[in-house]
Every structure is written in C-alpha cells, then in structure tokens.
N, C-alpha and C positions, 0 to 999 in steps of 0.2 A: 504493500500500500504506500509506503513513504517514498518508496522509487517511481511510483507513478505519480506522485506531486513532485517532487522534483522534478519529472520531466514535461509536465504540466509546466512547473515554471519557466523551464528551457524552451519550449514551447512560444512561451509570452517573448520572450527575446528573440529566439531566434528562427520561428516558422517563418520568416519572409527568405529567409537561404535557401528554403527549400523549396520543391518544384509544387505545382499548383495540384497535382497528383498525392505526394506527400502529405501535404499540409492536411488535403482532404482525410485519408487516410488517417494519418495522425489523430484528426477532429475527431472523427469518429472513435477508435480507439483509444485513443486519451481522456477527452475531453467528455464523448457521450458514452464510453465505458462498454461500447460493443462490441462482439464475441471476431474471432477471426473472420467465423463462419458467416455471420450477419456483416460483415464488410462486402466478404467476397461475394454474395449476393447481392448486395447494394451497386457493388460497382463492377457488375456481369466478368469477375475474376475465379481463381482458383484461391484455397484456402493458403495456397503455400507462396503463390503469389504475395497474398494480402502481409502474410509473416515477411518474406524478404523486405517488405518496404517497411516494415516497424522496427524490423532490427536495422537495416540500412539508418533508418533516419534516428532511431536510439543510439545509434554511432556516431551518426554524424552532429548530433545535436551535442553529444559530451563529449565532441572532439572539437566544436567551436567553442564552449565553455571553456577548456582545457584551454584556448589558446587565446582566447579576448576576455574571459573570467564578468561578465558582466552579469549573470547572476552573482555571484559571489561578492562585485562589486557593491550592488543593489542590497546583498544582505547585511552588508556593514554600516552602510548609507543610514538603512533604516535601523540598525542598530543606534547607531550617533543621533536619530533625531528621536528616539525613543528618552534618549538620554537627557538629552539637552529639552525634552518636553520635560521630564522630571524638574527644573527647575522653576516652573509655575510661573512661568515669567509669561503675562499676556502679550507682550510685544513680541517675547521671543517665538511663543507659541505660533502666534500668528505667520512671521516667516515661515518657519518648519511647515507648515500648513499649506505654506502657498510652495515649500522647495519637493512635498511629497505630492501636490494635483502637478505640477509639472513635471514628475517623472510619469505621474500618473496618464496623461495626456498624452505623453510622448508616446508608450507605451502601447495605450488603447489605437491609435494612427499603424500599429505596425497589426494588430489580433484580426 
C-alpha cells in the first residue's frame, strides 16, 4: 500500500514524461486502483501487455526521482513550512500559505 502512494506521488511530478499511453494506464492503475485484467479490457490489450507498461513506467518514474529528487525535494519543502507554521506567527503563516497554493498550482497544471 505505501508503495502505491508513493508512486501516486511520483505520478503528480512526473506523468507529463510519460507517453499519453502510460499516463493512461498508470491513471487507471494507480490512481483508480484497477485490476491488470480491467485495464486490458478497457484498453482492447493483453493482460501482460497492461503489466509491461506499469513496470516500464514504475521504473521509469523512480528512475527520474532518483535523478531530479523532486519528490523528495517537495517532502522537505513541506517539512520547513510545517515548521515554520508552528510559530503562530499570522504574517508568517500567511506566506507559507501563499508558498504551498503555489506549489500547489504549479503542480495541478502538470495532473
């Protein structure tokens, strides 16, 4: 389960690298949680088919994390403003607010 949010979240970064095939694929497997078999049906394929593109693109998806780390990046990001909200400070708050809908935005432009 926790490997399939994680790739969930690699997903949110990085399905625009992948082909328009993929991302589909992915969508459904990831995202809507269905069967090989319910793919390969969906998208007139073989079940083994549908498998090569999820391991394909579960490789490829931890092999651009591995090399531009923007999840990882993103994880520390929201670390620090987690932090820095602990100081109760309304002004401060307010930025962090306005620095996570701008990652946020940026973000939803690529899903």
């Amino acid at each position: 389960m926790e490997n399939k949010i994680y790739l969930n979240s690699l997903l949110d970064f990085y399905s625009p690298l992948l082909t328009e095939k993929q991302q589909k694929i992915c969508h459904y497997y990831y995202r809507e949680d269905l069967s090989l078999q319910e793919i390969a049906e969906l998208e007139k394929t073989s079940r083994s088919a549908v498998y090569d593109t999820v391991k394909r693109c579960r490789n490829d998806l931890e092999s651009y994390e591995e090399k531009l780390h923007m999840y990882r990046s993103y994880q520390k990001r929201s670390a620090l403003y987690q932090k820095i909200r602990s100081y109760n400070d309304q002004k401060i708050n307010t930025l962090v607010d306005a620095c996570i809908d701008s990652e946020i935005d940026e973000g939803e432009k690529n899903i």
